[in-house]
N, C-alpha and C positions, 0 to 999 in steps of 0.2 A: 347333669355333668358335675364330677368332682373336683374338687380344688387336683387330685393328682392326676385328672386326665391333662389340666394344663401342665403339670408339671413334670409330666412322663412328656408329653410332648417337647416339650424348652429340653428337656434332656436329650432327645432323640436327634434336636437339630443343633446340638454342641453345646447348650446356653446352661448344663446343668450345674454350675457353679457359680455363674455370673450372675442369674436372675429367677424367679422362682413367683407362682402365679398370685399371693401377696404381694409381692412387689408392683404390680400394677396398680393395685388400688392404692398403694401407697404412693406411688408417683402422681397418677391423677388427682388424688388430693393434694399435693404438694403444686403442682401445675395448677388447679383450679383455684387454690390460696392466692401463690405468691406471683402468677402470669397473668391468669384471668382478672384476677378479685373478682372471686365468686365469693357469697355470703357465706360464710362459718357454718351457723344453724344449716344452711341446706344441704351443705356439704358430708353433716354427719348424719343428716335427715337421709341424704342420697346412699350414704352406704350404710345405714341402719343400725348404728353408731348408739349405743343408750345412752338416754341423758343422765348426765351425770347427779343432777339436783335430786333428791329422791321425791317432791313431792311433783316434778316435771317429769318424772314416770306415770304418777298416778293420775296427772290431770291435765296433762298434754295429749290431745286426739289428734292435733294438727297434722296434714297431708303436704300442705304447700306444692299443691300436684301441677297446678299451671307456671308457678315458678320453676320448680324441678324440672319441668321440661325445656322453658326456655332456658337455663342452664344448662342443661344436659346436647340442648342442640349450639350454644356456642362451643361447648368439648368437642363435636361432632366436628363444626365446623373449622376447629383448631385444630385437630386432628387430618383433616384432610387440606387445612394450608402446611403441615411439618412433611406430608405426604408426597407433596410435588416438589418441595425442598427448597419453601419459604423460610426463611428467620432460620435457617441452623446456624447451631454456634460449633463450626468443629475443634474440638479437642486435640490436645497433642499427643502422639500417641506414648507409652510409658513403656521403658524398657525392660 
């Protein structure tokens, strides 16, 4: 699937100007930074993020695959408390 099938979709159900399928992964690293404290490195490890060092290209093999998961399942599990309509912060709305 391509980045435009989500975003033919967001468009289909009104959202084509508000949000666009980038912005998800953008949010989720902003949420697993600055709600979770998730680790940095896993975070860009998780969305496949190049390291920016050039010799951390050439001699970094690291997977951190049992971290990533446990990571990836407290996202899960944060995602299905925002779900039943724990912790929302609502906003006002803007005229």
């Amino acid at each position: 699937m391509s980045e435009n099938t989500v975003n033919d979709a967001l468009k289909a159900m009104g959202y084509k100007d508000i949000h666009c399928a980038h912005g998800f992964r953008a949010m989720a690293r902003t949420i697993m930074d600055e709600v979770l404290e998730e680790r940095v490195d896993l975070l860009e490890h998780q969305l496949h993020h190049v390291v920016k060092d050039a010799n951390g290209t050439a001699y970094n093999r690291t997977a951190h695959l049992p971290a990533r998961k446990a990571m990836m399942q407290r996202w899960a599990d944060y995602l299905d408390k925002m779900r039943v309509g724990a912790d929302v912060i609502q906003f006002k709305a803007t005229s």
